[in-house]
DRENKOLTOR-650336 format. One record per residue (C-alpha): residue number from 1; residue in one letter; x, y, z. Coordinates in pm, 1 decimal. Layout:
<zados>
ZADO,num,residuo,X,Y,Z
ZADO,NUM,A,X,Y,Z $
...
</zados>
This chain:
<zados>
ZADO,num,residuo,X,Y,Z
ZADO,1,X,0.0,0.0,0.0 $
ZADO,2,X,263.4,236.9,72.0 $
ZADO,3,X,440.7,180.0,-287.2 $
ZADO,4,X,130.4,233.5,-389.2 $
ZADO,5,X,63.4,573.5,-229.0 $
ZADO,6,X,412.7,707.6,-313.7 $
ZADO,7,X,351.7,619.9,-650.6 $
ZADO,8,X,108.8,809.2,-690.9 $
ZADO,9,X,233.6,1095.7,-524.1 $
ZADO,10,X,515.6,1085.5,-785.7 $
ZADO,11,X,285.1,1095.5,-1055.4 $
ZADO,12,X,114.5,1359.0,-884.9 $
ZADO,13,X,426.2,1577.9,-817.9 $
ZADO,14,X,587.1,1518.0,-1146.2 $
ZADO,15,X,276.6,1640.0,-1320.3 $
ZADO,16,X,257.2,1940.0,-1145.5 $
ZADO,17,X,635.9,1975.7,-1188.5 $
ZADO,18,X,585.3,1980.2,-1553.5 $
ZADO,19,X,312.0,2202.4,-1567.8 $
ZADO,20,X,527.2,2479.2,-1414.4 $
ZADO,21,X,815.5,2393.3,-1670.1 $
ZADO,22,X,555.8,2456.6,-1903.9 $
ZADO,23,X,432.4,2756.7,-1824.5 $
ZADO,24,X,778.3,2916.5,-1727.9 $
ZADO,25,X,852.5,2832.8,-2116.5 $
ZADO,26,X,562.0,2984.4,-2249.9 $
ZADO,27,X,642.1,3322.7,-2079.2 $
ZADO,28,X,884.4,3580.0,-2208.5 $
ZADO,29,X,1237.5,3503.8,-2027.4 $
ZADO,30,X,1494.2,3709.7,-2058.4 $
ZADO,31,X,1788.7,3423.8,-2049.2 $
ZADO,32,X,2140.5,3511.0,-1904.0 $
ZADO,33,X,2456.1,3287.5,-2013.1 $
ZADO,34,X,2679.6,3155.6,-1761.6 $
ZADO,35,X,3031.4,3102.9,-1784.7 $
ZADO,36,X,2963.9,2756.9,-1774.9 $
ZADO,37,X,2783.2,2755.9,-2094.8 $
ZADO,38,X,2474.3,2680.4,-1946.2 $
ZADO,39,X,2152.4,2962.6,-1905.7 $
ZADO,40,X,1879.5,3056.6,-1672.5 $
ZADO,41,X,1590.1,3259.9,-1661.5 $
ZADO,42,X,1645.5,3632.3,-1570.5 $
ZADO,43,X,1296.1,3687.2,-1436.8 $
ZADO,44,X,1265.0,3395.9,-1193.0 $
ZADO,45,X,1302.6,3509.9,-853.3 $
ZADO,46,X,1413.9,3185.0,-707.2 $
ZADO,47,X,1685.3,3140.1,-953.6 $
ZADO,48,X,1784.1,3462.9,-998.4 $
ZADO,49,X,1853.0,3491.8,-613.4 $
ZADO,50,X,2043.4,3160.1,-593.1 $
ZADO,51,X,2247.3,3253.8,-914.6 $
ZADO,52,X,2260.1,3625.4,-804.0 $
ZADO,53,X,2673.3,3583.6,-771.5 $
ZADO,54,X,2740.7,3242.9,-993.5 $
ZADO,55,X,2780.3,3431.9,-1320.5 $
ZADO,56,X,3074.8,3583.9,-1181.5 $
ZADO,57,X,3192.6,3317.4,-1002.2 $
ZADO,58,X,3390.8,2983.6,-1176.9 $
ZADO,59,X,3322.4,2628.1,-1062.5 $
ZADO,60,X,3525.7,2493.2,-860.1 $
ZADO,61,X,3656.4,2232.3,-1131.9 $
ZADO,62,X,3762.3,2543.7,-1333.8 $
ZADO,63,X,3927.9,2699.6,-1039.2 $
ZADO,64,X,4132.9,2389.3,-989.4 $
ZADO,65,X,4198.7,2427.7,-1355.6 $
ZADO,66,X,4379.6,2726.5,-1297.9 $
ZADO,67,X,4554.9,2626.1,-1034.3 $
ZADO,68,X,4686.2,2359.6,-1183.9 $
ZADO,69,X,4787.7,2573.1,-1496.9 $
ZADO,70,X,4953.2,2821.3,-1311.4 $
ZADO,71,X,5220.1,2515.8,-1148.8 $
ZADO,72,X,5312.7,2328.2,-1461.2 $
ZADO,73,X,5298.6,2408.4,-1857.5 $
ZADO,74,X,4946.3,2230.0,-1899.5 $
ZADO,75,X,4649.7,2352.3,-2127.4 $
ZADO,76,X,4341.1,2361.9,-1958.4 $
ZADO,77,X,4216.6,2124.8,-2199.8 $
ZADO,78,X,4420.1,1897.4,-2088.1 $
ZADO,79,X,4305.5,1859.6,-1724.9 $
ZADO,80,X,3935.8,1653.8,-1706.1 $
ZADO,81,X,3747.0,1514.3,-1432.5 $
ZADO,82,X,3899.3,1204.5,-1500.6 $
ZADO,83,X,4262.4,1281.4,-1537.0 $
ZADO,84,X,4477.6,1109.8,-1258.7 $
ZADO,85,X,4659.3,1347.9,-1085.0 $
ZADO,86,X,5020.3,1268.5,-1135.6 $
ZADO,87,X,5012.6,1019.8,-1411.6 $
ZADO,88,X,4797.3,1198.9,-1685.0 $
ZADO,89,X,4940.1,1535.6,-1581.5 $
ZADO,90,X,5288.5,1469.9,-1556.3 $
ZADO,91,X,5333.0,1564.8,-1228.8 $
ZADO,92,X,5575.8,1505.2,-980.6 $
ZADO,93,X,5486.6,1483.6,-574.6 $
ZADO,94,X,5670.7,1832.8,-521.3 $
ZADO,95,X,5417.1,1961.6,-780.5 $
ZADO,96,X,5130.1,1794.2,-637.3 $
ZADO,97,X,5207.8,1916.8,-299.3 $
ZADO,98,X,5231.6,2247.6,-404.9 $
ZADO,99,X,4886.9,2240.1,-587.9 $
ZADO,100,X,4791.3,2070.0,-245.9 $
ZADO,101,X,4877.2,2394.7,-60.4 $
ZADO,102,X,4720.5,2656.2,-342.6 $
ZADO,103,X,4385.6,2467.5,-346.4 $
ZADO,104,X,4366.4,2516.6,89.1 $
ZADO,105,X,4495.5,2862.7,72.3 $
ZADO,106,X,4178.8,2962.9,-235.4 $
ZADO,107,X,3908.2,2773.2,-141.6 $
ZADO,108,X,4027.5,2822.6,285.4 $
ZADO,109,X,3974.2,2447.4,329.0 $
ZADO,110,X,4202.7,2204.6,491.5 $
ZADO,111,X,4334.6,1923.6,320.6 $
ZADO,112,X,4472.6,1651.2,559.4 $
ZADO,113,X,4752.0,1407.4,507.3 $
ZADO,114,X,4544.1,1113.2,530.5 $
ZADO,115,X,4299.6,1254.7,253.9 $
ZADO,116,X,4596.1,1284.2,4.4 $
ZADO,117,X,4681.3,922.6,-60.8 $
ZADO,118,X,4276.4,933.7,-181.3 $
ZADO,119,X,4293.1,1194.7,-405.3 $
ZADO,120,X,4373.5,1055.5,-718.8 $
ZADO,121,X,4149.0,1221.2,-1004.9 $
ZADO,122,X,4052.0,1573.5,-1045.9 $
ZADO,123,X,3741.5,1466.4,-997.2 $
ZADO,124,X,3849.6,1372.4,-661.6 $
ZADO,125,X,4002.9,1682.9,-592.2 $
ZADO,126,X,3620.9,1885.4,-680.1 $
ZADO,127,X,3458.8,1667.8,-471.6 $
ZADO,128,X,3661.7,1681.7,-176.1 $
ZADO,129,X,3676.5,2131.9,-205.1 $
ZADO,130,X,3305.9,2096.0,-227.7 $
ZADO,131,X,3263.7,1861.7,37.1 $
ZADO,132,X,3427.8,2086.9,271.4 $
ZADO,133,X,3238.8,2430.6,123.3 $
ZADO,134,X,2885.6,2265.0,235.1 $
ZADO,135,X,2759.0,2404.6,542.7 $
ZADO,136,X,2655.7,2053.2,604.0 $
ZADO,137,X,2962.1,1782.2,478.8 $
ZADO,138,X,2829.4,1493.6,554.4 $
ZADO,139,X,2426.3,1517.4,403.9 $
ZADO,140,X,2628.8,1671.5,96.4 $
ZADO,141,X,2843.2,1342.0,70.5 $
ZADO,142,X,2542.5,1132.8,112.0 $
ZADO,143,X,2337.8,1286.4,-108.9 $
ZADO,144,X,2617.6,1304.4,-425.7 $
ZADO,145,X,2624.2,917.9,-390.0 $
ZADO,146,X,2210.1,923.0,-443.7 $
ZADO,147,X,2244.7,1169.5,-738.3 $
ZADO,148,X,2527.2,922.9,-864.6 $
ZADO,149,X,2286.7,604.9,-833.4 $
ZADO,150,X,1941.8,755.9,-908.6 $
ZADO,151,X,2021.4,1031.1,-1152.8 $
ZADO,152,X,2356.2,960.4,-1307.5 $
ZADO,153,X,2515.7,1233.5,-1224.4 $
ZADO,154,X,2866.1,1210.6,-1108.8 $
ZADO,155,X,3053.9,1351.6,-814.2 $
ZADO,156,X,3253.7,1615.4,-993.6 $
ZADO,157,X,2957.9,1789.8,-1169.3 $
ZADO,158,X,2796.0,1906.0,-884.8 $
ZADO,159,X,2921.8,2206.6,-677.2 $
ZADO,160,X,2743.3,2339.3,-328.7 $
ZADO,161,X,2539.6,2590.9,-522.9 $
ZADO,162,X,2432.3,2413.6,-868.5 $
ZADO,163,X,2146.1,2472.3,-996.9 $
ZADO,164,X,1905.8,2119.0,-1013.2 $
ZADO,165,X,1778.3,2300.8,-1349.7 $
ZADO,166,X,1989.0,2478.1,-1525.9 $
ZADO,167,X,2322.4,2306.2,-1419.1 $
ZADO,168,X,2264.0,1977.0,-1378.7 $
ZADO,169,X,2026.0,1923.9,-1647.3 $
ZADO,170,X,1749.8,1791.2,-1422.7 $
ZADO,171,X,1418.9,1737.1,-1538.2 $
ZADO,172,X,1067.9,1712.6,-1350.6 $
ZADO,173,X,1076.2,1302.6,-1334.4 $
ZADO,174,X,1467.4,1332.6,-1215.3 $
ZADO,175,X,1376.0,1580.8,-955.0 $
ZADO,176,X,1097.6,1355.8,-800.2 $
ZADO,177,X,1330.1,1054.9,-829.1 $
ZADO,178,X,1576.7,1256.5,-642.2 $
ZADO,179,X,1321.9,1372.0,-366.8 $
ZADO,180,X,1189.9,991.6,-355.7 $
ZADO,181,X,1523.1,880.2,-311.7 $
ZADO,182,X,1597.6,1149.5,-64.0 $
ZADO,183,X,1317.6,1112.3,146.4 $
ZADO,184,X,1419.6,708.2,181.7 $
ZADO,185,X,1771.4,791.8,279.5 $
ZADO,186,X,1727.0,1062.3,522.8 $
ZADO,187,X,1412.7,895.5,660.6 $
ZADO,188,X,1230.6,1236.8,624.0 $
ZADO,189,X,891.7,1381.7,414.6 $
ZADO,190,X,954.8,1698.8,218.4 $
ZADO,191,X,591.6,1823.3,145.0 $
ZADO,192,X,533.3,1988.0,-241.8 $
ZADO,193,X,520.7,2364.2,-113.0 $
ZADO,194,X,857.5,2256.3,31.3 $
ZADO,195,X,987.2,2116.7,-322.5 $
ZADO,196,X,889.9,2467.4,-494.9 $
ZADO,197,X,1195.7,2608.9,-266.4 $
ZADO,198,X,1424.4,2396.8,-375.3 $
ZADO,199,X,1627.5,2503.8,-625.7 $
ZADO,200,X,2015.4,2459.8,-581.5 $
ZADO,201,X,2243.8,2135.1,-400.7 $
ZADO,202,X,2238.7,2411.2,-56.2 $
ZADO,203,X,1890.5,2418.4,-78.6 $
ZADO,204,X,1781.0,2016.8,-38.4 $
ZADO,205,X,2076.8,2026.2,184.4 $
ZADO,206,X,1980.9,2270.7,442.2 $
ZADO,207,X,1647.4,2137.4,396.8 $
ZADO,208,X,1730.9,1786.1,496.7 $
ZADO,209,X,1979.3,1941.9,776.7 $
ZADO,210,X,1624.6,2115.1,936.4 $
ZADO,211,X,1468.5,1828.2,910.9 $
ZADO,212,X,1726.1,1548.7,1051.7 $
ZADO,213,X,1900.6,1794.8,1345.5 $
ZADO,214,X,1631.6,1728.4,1609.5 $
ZADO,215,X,1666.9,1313.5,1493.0 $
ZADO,216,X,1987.1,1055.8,1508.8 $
ZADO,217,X,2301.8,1269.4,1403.0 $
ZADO,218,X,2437.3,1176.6,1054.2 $
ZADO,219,X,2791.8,1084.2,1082.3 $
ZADO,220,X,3027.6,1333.8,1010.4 $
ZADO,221,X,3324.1,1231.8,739.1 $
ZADO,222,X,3702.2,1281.6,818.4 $
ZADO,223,X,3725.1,1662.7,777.8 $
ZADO,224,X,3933.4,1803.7,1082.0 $
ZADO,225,X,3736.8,2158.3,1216.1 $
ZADO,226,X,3957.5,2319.7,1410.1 $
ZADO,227,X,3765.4,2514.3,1686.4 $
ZADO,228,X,3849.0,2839.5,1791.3 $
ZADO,229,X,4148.8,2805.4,2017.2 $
ZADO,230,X,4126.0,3114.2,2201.7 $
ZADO,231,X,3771.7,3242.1,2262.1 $
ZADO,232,X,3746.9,3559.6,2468.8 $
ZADO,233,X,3657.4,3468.5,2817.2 $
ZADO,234,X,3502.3,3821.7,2838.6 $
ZADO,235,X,3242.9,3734.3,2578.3 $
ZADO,236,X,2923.6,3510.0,2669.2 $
ZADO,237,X,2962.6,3108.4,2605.3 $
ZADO,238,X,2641.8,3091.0,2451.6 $
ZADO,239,X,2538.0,3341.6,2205.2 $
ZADO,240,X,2183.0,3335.6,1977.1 $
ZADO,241,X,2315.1,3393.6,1657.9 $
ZADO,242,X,2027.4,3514.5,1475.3 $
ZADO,243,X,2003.5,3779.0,1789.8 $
ZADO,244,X,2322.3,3872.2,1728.9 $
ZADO,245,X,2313.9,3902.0,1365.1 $
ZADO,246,X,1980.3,4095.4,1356.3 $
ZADO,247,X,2107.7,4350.7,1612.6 $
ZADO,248,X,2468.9,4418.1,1421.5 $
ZADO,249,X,2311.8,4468.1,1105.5 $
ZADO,250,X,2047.1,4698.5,1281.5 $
ZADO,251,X,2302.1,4899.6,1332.2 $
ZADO,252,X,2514.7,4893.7,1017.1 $
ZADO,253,X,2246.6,4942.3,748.8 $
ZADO,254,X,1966.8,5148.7,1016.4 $
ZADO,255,X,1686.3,4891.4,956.9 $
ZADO,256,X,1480.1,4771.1,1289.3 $
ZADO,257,X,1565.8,4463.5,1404.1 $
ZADO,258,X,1214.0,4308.4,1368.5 $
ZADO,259,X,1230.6,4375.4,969.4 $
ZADO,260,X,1474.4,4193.5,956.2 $
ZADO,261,X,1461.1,3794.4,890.8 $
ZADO,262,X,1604.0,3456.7,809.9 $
ZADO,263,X,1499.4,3558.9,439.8 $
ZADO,264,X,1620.9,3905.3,437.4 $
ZADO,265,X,1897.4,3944.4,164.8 $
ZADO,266,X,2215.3,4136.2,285.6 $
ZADO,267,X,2271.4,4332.8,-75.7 $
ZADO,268,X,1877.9,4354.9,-227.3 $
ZADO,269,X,1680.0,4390.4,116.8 $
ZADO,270,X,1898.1,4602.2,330.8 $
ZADO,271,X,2125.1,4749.4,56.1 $
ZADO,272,X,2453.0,4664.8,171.0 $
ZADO,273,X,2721.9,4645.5,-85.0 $
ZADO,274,X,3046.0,4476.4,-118.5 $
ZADO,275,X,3279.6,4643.6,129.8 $
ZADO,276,X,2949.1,4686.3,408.9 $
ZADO,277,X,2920.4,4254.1,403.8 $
ZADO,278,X,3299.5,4272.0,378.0 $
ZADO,279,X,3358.8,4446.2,718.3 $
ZADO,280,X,3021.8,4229.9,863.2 $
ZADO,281,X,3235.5,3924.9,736.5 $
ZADO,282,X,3540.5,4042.2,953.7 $
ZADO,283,X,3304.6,4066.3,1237.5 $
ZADO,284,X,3169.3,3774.9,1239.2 $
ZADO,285,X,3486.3,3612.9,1238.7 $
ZADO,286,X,3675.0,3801.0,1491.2 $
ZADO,287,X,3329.3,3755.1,1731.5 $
ZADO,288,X,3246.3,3387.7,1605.9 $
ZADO,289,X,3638.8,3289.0,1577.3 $
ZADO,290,X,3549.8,3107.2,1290.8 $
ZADO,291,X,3677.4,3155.7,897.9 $
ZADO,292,X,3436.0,3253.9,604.0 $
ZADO,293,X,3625.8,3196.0,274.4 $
ZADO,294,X,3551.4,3427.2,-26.9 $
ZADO,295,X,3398.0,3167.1,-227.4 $
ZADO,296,X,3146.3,3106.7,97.4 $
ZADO,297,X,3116.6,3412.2,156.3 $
ZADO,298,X,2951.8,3478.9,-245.2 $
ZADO,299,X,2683.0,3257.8,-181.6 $
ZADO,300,X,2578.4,3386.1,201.4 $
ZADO,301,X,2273.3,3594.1,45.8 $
ZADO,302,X,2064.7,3580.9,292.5 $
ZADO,303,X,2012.8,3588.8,671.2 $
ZADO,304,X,1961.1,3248.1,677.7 $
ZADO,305,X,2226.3,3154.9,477.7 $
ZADO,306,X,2447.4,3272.6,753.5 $
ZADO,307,X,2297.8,3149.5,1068.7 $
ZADO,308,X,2295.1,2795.9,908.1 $
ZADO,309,X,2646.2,2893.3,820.9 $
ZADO,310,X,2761.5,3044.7,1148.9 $
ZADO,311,X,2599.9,2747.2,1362.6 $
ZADO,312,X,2795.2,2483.6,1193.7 $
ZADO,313,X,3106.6,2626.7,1249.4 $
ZADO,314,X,3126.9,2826.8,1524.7 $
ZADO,315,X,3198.2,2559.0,1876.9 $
ZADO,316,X,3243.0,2819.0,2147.4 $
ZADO,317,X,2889.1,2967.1,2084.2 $
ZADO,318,X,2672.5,2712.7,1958.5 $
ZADO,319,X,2341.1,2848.7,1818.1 $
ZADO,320,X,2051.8,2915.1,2023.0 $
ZADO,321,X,1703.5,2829.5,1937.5 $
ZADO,322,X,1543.4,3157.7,1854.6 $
ZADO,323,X,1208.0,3294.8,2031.5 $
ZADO,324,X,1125.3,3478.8,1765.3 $
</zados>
């Protein structure tokens, strides 16, 4: 009976999936080319705020690219998902530790011993820098593995931010295989006004971190977080972010803090530009002792973004469950 019931419901939700598709295409978009070759629609809200910062910003295969270009006399043509490392590249280990050391200091990851023996394509590489840019490492690693089984998509092809849609060429039947599959794996239900939200990798994964937080924790992989050593013993233990956050920005950009929310985007709602979430960056990390790399810090649009952010990082002051 239960097959039976979720079967229908993916009928149901793929329908209704398709529908929208439909009528998206039918209206007059005004369609914006990525660097990545790929296009979305100009005039969707959802995408255009999850995208707001990806047309300026390369994947993280093509930063690796570069990176790899700038150590040895290799085209980027040259370097694939699938190239190994050292044998396809001609590399020796001095040049592989040195590309080692470039990737941590861009992307402001760590890369520990133990994880180098493993990396052994460039493919490898992306995944592990990606793994380590979600807010949530180990729902990210679980769910690449279901995208690899249910929708074919492979491990180096997704980034944090990618688009279900436009970058990852997901259709309506894909994307309620994918939820299906999700849904199984993370023992949780995500309703069809939830689905509607869900437009990038960040977004399911946040989703599934709201929903699984309160159950079992999900076993985090082997990715050393170094807490703050030093906290200031003048400061409180416990802080609520979102308290926090709400009252510093109340004072930086003169909004009240009850108009401002989870959803509230730093640069459209409140008007800050890129120096004004610079020097909030700088204070979040001197009061949170935490790091925010820039490549994070381009796709922390909205409030929420960095409480979810801000929580998973920062040790000494874990978040507080807000009242409001």
């Amino acid at each position: 009976m239960k097959k039976k019931i979720r079967t229908a419901r993916a009928y149901a939700m793929a329908l209704a999936l398709a529908v929208t598709i439909s009528i998206s295409s039918c209206q007059t978009q005004d369609l914006v080319l990525l660097n990545n070759g790929s296009t979305y629609i100009k005039n969707d809200e959802k995408v255009r705020t999850t995208r707001s910062n990806i047309t300026i910003t390369r994947t993280v295969f093509e930063k690796v690219q570069e990176i790899i270009c700038d150590h040895a006399n290799i085209s980027p043509s040259q370097i694939q998902l699938g190239s190994i490392i050292r044998n396809d590249l001609g590399l020796d280990s001095l040049d592989f530790i040195e590309i080692i050391m470039s990737v941590e200091e861009e992307f402001g990851i760590s890369v520990p011993d133990e994880a180098i023996d493993d990396l052994i394509t460039i493919e490898d590489l992306v995944f592990h820098i990606n793994t380590n840019l979600s807010s949530h490492p180990a729902i990210f690693s679980k769910l690449i593995r279901i995208l690899e089984d249910q929708i074919n998509i492979s491990k180096g092809q997704v980034d944090t931010y990618s688009n279900l849609n436009t970058d990852l060429g997901m259709d309506s039947l894909d994307l309620v295989e994918l939820i299906i599959a999700v849904e199984d794996e993370f023992d949780i239900e995500i309703p069809d006004e939830a689905i509607e939200n869900i437009v990038t990798i960040e977004n399911l994964i946040d989703y599934i971190a709201s929903q699984t937080e309160s159950n079992t924790p999900i076993d985090p992989p082997d990715i050393p977080i170094t807490p703050n050593p030093d906290p200031d013993p003048e400061q409180p233990v416990s802080v609520d972010i979102e308290d926090w956050i709400k009252e510093t920005l109340s004072l930086k950009t003169g909004f009240p803090e009850f108009m401002i929310t989870s959803s509230t985007r730093l640069i459209d709602d409140l008007g800050m530009d890129e120096w004004d979430i610079i020097d909030f960056k700088l204070e979040v990390e001197s009061y949170f002792g935490i790091l925010i790399s820039d490549d994070r810090l381009e796709r922390m649009l909205t409030i929420g973004d960095w409480i979810t952010y801000i929580g998973n990082r920062s040790f000494d002051r874990p978040l507080v469950s807000s009242s409001n």
